[in-house]
C-alpha positions as CSV (number, residue, x, y, z in Angstrom):
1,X,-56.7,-32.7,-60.7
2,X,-55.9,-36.2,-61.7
3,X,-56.8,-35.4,-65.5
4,X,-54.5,-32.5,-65.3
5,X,-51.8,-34.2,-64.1
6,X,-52.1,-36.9,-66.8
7,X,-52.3,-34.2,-69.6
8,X,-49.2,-33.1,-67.8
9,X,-47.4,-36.1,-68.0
10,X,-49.0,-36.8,-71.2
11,X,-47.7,-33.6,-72.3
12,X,-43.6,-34.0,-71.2
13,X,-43.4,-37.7,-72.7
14,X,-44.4,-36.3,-75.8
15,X,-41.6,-33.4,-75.7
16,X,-39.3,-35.9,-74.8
17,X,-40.3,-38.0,-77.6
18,X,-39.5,-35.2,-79.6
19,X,-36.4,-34.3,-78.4
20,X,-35.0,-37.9,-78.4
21,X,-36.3,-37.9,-82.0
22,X,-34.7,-34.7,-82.9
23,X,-31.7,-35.9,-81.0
24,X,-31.3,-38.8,-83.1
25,X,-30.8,-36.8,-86.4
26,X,-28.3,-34.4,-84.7
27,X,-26.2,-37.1,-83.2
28,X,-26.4,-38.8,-86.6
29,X,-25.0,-35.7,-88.5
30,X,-22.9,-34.0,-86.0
31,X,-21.5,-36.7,-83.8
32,X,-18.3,-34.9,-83.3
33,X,-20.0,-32.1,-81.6
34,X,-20.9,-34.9,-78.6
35,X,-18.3,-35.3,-77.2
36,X,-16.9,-31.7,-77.5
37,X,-19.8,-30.2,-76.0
38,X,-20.6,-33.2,-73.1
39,X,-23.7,-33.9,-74.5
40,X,-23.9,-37.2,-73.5
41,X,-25.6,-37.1,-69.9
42,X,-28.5,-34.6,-71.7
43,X,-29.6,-38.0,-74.4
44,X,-28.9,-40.4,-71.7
45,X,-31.5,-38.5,-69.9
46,X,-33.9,-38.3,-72.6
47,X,-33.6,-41.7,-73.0
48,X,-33.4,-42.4,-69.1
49,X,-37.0,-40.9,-68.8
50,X,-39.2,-41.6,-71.7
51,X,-38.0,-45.6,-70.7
52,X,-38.4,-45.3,-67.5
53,X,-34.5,-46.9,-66.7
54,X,-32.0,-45.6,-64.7
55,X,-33.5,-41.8,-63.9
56,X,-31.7,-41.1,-61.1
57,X,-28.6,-41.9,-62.3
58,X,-28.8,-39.7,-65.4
59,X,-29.7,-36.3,-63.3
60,X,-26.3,-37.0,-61.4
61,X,-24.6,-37.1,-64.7
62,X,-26.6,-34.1,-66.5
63,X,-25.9,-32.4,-63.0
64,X,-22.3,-33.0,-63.2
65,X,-22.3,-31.4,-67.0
66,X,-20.1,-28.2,-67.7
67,X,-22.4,-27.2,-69.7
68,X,-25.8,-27.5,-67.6
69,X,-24.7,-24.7,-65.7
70,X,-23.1,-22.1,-68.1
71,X,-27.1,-20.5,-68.8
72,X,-27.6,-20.2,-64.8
73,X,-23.9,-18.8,-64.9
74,X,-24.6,-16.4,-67.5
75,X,-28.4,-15.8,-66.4
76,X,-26.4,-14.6,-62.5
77,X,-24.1,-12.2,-64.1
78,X,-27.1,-10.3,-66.1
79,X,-29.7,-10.2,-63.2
80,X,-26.9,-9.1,-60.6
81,X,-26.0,-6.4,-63.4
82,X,-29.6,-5.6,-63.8
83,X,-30.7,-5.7,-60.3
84,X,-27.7,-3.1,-59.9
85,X,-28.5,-0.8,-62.3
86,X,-27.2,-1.7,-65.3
87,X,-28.7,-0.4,-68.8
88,X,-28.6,-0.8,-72.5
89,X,-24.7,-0.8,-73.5
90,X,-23.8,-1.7,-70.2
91,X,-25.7,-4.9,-69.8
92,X,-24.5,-5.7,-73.5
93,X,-20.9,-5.7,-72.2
94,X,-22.0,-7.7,-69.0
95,X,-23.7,-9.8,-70.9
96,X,-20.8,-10.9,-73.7
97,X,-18.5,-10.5,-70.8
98,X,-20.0,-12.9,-68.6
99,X,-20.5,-15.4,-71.8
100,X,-16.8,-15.4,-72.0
101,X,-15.8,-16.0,-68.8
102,X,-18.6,-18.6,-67.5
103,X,-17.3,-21.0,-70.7
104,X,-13.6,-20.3,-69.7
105,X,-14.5,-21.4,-66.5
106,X,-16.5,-24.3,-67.0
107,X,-14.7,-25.5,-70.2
108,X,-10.9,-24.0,-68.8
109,X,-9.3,-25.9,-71.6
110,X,-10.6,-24.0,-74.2
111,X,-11.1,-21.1,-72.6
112,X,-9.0,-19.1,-75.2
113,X,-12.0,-19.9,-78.1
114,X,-14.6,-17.9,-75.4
115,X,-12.3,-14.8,-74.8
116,X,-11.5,-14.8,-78.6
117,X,-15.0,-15.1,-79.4
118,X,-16.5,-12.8,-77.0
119,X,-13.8,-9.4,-77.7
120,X,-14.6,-10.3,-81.6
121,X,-18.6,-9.9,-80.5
122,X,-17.6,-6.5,-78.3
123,X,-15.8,-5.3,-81.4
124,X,-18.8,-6.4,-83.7
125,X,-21.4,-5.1,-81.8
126,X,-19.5,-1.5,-81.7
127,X,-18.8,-1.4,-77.7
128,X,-14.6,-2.3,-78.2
129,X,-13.0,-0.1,-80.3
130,X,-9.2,-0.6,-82.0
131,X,-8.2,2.3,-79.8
132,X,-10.0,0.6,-76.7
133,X,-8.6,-2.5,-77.3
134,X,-5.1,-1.7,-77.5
135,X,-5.8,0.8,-74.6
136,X,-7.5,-2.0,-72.2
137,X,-4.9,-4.8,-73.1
138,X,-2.9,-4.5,-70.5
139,X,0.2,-4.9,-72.7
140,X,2.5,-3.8,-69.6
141,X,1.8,-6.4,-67.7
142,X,2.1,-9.0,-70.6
143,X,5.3,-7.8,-71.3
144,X,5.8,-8.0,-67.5
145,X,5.1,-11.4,-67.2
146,X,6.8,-12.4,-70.8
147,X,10.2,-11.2,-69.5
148,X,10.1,-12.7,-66.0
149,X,9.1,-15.8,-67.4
150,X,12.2,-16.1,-69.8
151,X,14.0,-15.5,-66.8
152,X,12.5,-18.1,-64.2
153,X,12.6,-20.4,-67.2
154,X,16.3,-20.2,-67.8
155,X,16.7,-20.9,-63.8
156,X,14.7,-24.0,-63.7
157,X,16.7,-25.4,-67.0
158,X,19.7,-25.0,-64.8
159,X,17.8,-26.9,-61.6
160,X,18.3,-23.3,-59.7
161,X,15.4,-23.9,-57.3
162,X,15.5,-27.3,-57.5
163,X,19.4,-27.8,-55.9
164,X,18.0,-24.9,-53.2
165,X,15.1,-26.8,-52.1
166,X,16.5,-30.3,-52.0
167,X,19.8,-28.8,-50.2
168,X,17.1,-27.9,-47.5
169,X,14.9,-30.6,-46.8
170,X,18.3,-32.6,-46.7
171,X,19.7,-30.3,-43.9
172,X,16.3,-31.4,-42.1
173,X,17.5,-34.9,-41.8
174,X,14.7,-37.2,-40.4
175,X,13.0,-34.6,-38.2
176,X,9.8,-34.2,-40.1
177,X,8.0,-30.7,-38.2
178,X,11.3,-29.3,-38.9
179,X,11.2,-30.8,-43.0
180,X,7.7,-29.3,-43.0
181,X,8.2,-26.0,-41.8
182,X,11.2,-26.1,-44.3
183,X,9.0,-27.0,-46.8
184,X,6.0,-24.4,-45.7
185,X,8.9,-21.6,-45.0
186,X,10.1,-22.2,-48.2
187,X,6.7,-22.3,-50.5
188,X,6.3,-18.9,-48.8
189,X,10.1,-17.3,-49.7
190,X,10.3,-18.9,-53.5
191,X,6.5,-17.8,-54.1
192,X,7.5,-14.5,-53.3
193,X,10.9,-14.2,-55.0
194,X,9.6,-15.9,-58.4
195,X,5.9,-16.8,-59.0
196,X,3.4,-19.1,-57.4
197,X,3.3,-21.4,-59.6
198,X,7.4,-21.8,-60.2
199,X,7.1,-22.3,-56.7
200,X,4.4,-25.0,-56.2
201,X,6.0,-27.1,-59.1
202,X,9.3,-27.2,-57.6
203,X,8.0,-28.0,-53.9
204,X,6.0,-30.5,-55.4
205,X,8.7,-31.9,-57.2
206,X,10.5,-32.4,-53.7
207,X,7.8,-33.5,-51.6
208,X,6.8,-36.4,-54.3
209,X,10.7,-37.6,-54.2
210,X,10.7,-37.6,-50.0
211,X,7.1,-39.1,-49.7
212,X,7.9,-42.0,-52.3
213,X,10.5,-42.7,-50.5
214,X,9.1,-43.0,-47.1
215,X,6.0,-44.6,-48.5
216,X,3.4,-41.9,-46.9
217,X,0.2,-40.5,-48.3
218,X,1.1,-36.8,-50.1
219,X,-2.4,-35.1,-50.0
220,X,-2.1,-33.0,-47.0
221,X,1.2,-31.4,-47.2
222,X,0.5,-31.0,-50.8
223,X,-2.6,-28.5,-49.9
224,X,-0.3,-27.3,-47.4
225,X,2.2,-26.4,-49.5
226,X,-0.1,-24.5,-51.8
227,X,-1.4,-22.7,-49.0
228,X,1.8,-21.5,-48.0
229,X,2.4,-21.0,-51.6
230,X,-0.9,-18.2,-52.2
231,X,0.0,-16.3,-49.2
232,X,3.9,-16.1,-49.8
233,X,2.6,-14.9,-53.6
234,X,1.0,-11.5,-51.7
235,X,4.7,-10.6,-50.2
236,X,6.5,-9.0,-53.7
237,X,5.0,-7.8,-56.5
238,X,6.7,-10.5,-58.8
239,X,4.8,-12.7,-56.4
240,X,1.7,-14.0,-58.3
241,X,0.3,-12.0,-61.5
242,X,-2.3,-10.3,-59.1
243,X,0.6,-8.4,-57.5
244,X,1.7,-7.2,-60.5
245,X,-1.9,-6.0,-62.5
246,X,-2.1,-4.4,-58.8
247,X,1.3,-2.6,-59.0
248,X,1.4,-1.9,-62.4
249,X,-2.7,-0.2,-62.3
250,X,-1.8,1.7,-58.8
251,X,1.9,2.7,-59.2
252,X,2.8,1.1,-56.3
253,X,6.9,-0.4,-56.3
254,X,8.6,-3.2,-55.2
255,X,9.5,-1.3,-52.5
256,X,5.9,-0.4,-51.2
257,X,5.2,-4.2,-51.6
258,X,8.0,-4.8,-48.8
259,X,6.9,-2.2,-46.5
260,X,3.6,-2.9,-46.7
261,X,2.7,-6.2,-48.2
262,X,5.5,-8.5,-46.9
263,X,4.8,-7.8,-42.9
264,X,1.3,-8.7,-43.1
265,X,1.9,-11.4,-45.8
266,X,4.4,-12.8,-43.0
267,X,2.2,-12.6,-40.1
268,X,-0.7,-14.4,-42.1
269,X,1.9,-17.4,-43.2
270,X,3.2,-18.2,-39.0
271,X,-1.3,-17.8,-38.4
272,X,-1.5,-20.8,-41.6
273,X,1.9,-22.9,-39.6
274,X,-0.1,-22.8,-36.3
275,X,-3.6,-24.0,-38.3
276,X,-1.6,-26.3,-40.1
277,X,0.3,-28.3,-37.4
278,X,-3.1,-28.5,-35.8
279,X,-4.7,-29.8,-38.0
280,X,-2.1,-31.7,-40.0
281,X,-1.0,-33.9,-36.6
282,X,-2.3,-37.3,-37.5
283,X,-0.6,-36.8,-41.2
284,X,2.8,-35.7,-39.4
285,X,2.8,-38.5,-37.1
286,X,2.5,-41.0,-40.2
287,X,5.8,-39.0,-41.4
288,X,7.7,-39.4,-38.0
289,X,6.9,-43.1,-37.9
290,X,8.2,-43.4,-41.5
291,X,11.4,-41.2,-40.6
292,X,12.1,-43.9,-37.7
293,X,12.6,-46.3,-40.0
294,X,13.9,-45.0,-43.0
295,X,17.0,-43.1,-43.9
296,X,15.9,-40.4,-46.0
297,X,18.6,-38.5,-48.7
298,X,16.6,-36.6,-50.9
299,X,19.6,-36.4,-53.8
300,X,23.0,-36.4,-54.1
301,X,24.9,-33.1,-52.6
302,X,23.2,-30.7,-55.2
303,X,26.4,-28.8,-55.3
304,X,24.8,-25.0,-54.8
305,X,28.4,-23.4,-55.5
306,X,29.1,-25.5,-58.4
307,X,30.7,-23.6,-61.3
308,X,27.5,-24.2,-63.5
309,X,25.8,-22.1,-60.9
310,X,27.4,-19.0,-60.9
311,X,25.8,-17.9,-63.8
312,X,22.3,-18.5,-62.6
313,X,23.2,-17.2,-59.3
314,X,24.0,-13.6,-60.9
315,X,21.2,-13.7,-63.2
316,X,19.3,-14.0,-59.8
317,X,20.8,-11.9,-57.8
318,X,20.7,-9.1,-60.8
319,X,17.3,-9.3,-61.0
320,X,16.0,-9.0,-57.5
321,X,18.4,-6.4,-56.5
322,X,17.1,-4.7,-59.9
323,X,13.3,-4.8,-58.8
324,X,14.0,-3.7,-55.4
325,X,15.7,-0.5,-56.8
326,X,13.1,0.0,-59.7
327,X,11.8,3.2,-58.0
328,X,14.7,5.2,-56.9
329,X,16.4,4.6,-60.3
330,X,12.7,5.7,-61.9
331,X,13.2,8.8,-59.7
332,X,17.0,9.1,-60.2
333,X,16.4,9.3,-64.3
334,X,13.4,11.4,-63.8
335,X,11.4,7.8,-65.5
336,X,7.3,7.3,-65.8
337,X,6.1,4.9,-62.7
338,X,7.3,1.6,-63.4
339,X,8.9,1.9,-66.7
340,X,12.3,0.4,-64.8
341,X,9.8,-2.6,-63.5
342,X,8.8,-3.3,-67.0
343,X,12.1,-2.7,-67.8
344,X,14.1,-5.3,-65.3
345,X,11.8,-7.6,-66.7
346,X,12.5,-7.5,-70.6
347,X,16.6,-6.7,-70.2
348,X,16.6,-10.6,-67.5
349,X,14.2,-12.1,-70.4
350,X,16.9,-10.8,-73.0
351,X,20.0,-11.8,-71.5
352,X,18.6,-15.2,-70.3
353,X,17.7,-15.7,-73.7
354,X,21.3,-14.7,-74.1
355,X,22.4,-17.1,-72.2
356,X,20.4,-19.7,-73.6
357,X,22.5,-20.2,-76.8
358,X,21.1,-22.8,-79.0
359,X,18.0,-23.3,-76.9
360,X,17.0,-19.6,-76.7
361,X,13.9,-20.9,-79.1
362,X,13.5,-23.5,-77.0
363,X,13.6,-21.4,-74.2
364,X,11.0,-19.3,-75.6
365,X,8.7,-21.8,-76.7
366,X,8.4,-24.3,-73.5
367,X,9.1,-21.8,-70.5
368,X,6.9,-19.3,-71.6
369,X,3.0,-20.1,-70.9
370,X,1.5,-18.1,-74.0
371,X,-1.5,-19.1,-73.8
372,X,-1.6,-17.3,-70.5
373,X,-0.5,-14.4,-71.8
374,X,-3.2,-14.6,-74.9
375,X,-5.8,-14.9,-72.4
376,X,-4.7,-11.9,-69.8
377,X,-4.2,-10.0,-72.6
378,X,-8.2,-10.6,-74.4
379,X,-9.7,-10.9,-70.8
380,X,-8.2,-7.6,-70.1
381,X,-9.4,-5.9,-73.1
382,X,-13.0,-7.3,-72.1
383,X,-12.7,-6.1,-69.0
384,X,-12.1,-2.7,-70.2
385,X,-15.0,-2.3,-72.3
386,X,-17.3,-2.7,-68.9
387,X,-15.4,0.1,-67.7
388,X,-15.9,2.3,-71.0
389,X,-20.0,1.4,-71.2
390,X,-20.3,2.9,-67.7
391,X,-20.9,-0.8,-66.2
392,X,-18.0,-0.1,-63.6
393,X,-19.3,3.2,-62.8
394,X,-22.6,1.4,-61.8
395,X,-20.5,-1.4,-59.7
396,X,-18.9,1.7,-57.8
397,X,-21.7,3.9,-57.0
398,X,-23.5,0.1,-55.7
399,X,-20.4,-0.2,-53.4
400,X,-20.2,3.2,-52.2
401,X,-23.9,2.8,-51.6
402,X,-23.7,-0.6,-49.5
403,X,-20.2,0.8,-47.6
404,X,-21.7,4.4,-47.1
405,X,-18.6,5.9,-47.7
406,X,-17.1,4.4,-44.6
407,X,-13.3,3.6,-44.9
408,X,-13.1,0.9,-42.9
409,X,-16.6,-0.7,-44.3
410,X,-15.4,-0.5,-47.7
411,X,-11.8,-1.8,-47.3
412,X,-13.5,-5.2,-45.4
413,X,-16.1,-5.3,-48.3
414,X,-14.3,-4.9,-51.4
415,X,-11.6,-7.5,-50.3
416,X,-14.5,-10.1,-49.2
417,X,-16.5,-9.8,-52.3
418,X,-12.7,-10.1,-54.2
419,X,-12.2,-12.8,-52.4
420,X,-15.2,-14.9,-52.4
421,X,-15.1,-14.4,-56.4
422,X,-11.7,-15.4,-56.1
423,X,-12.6,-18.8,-54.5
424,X,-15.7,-19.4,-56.6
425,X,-13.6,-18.9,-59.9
426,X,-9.8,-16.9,-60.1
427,X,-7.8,-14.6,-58.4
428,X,-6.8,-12.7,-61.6
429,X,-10.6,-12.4,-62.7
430,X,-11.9,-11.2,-59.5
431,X,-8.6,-8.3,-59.5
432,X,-9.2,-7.4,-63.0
433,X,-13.0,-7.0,-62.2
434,X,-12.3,-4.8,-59.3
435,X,-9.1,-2.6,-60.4
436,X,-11.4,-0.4,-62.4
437,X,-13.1,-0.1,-59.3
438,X,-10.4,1.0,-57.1
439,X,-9.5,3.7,-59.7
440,X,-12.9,4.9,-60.1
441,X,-13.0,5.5,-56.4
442,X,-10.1,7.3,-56.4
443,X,-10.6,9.3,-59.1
444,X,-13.5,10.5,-57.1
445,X,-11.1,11.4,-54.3
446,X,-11.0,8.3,-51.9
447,X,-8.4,7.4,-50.2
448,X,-7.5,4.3,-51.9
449,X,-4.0,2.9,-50.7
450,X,-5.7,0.8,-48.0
451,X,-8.1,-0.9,-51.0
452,X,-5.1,-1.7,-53.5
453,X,-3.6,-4.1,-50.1
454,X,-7.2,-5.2,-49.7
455,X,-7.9,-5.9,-52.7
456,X,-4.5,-8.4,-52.8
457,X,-4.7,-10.2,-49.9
458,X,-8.7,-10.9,-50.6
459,X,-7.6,-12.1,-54.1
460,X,-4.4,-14.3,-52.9
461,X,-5.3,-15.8,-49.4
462,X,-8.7,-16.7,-49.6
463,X,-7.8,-18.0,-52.7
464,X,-7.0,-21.3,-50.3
465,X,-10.8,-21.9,-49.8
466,X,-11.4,-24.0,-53.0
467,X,-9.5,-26.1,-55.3
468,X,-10.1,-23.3,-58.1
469,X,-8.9,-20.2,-55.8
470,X,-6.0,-20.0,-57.8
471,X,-3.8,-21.1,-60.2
472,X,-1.1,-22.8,-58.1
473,X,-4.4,-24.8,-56.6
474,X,-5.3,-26.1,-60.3
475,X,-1.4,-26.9,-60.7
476,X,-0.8,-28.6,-58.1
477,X,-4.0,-30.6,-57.9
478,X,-3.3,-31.4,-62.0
479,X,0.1,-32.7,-60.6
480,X,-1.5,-34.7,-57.8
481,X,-3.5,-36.6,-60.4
482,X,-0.9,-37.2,-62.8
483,X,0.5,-39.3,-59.9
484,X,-3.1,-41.5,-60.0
485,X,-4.0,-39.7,-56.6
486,X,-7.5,-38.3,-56.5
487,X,-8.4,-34.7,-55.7
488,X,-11.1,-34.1,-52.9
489,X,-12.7,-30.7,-53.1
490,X,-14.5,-31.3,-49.6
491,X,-11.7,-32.3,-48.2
492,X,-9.7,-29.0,-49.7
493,X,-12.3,-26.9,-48.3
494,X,-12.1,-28.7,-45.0
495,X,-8.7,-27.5,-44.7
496,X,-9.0,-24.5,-46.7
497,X,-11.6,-22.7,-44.5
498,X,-8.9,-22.9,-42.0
499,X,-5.9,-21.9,-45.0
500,X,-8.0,-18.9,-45.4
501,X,-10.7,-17.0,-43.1
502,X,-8.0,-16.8,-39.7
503,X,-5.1,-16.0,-41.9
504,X,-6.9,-13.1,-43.7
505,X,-8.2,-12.1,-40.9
506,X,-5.0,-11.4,-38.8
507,X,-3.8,-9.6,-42.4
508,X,-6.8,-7.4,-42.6
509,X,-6.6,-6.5,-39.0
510,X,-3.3,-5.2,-38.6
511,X,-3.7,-3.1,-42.3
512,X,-6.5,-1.6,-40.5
513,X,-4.7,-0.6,-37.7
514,X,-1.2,0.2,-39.5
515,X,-3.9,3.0,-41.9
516,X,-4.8,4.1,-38.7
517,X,-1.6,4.5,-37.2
518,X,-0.3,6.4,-40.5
């Protein structure tokens, strides 16, 4: 036993020997690829080992690499394919699918070099098609998304949302639960009337000017904001981009979003006030005590009415009154579902770029997030070909299988698995995963209204589990440590277990019972 262990050991110095050797050469000639790739912890550890200094300290660090994990990310999508059923084709397309999206996720920065890469290997290895590409693309809600973010950019040039929300928290005066709820009531309103991450910018921008002033530590209201923020986003369709792949895939209106989505989306954000103020009392006592002794004025009077407003005001008020009408005037002009959505969208991006002048290229250039729209467009198109090899149809049958066909069951289980996904890595991954889903279900006659309303609230408010549930969580924790202030996942999911599970909860709850009152 003891010789065997010594061959053993024997045996992995060796290996390590080589590898430090080998190492040596590569670092030599492609140094550059070091640091690009985080290599570093893997030839500290090499090194660590075979010298016997400092072990412990290098696992932490190889642990802690992004790239470590991407085979065990890739290795999980490909057995949970396999283990479902997948074949051939189909675990091709998994497999290039999943190689794409685990480096986007664990190298985010560059994730456009893993979607372009991995729709050029679909396309190379004959399982994307021209046709299929432009098909799966999702160009609708690009164009969606292009327009209304010409037209939320032209409003924050002209500190729209900014006068709004410092006009507010300056009514509040120095009563901080009634600045909070402001600030919480209004996360939930301007998520829902522009986009979540308009919204958590703005708020941000507000609740860094009141807390330097009163000296008080910003963590907590800044997840609480963000919370408020991801459940306000599941109220309109214009909400948060999931709302709009949702309405856009299901041909469900503005309209439907307010009788259906808003209600719910509104009882789930006064559960999240209760959690909150429980949970947030020591943090709000700190406020009151610095409210005693400061005067607080956030700005100026932001002059709402001023005569450089009105035109921002109209654009505004066009546009909303515009979506909310998008489906009688459809009907009205005998229009294809949503053509007037898509439509709203590109006449406000072309008249804000109107009204732009000189700075319409400006405009165009800084507002717009086109790297965004590059990667929805090439994730999409991925996404697509798992849906053309038969890989959805697999995922489907596996779902019907583990609900039995039981409304209720699958409703609960489709917006849990969304939503852990969600937490564990997007909200617009897990919904385009899952949209071909929903349709395949329906195109085998299920009822599927209840699973599009699922589906969203699974991908939008349990989103505020992690620090990666969604894109206003990323943006706002980015912002956080711009300011030098240091983001604490443990603490994030502290709170966000709370932000989340009771929330969705009461949400799922009362869809069940409105499906069963209808």
């Amino acid at each position: 036993m003891g010789s065997s262990s010594g061959m053993l050991i024997g045996a992995w110095v060796l290996a390590l020997q080589a590898v430090r050797a080998i190492a040596r050469k590569v670092i030599r000639r492609s140094a550059a690829l070091i640091p690009v790739l985080g290599l570093h912890p893997l030839v500290s550890l090499g090194k660590g080992m075979i010298y016997n200094r400092q072990v412990n300290m290098h696992l932490v660090e190889l642990l802690r690499a992004r790239w470590f994990w991407y085979a065990p990310v890739l290795g999980l999508f490909i057995g949970s394919g396999y283990a479902l059923g997948m074949r051939g084709d189909q675990l091709w397309s998994l497999g290039i699918f999943a190689a794409a999206i685990g480096g986007s996720l664990l190298y985010w920065e560059r994730r456009l070099l893993f979607v372009f890469v991995g729709v050029g290997l679909l396309m190379a290895a004959g399982l994307l098609t021209v046709e299929g590409f432009v098909q799966a693309a999702g160009l609708d809600i690009v164009a969606f998304l292009l327009g209304m973010m010409l037209v939320i950019g032209y409003l924050e040039e002209n500190w729209f949302f900014d006068r709004i929300i410092r006009a507010l928290v300056d009514m509040a005066g120095p009563r901080p639960l009634l600045v909070v709820t402001i600030l919480l009531a209004a996360s939930f309103v301007l998520s829902a009337l522009v986009n979540e991450v308009t919204s958590i910018v703005i708020l941000l921008a507000a609740l860094f000017h009141l807390t330097d002033r009163l000296e008080v530590r910003p963590w907590p209201f800044i997840m609480a904001l963000v919370f408020a923020t991801n459940i306000g986003s599941a109220a309109t369709v214009v909400g948060n981009p999931v709302g709009m792949m949702i309405a856009l895939r299901s041909g469900l209106g503005f309209i439907d979003f307010l009788r259906w989505a808003s209600p719910l989306a509104l009882a789930a954000f006064l559960v999240l006030a209760a959690v909150l103020f429980w949970k947030l009392q020591g943090p709000l006592k700190e406020l009151k005590v610095a409210m005693e002794v400061t005067t607080v004025r956030v700005q100026d009077p932001p002059g709402l009415f001023a005569p450089d407003m009105r035109l921002p005001w109209v654009i505004f008020g066009a546009t909303m009154v515009a979506l909310a009408l998008h489906s009688p005037l459809e009907h009205a002009l005998g229009l294809q579902k949503n053509s007037m959505l898509l439509a709203v969208a590109l006449v406000g991006g072309g008249v804000s770029l109107l009204l732009a002048g000189p700075r319409a290229r400006e405009l165009l250039e800084r507002r717009v997030e086109w790297s965004a729209l590059v990667f929805f467009l090439l994730l999409f198109a991925s996404v697509g070909t798992l849906k053309t090899t038969g890989a959805m149809s697999v995922l489907t049958e596996r779902v019907r299988e583990w609900s039995r066909d039981d409304p209720t069951a699958l409703l609960f289980l489709l917006s849990g698995i969304a939503g852990f996904i969600t937490a564990l890595m997007d909200n617009v991954l897990a919904v385009a995963t899952f949209i071909p889903v929903v349709q395949a279900l329906e195109g085998e006659g299920l009822g599927v209204l209840p699973l599009w309303w699922g589906l969203l609230f699974g991908a939008t408010i349990l989103g505020n589990l992690t620090v990666i549930g969604s894109t206003a969580n990323i943006v706002a924790a980015g912002m956080w440590e711009r300011r030098g202030g240091k983001v604490r996942p443990w603490e994030w999911l502290k709170l966000g277990f709370w932000a989340s599970l009771p929330p969705w909860a009461l949400a799922m709850g009362l869809l069940y019972l409105r499906v069963q009152l209808t």
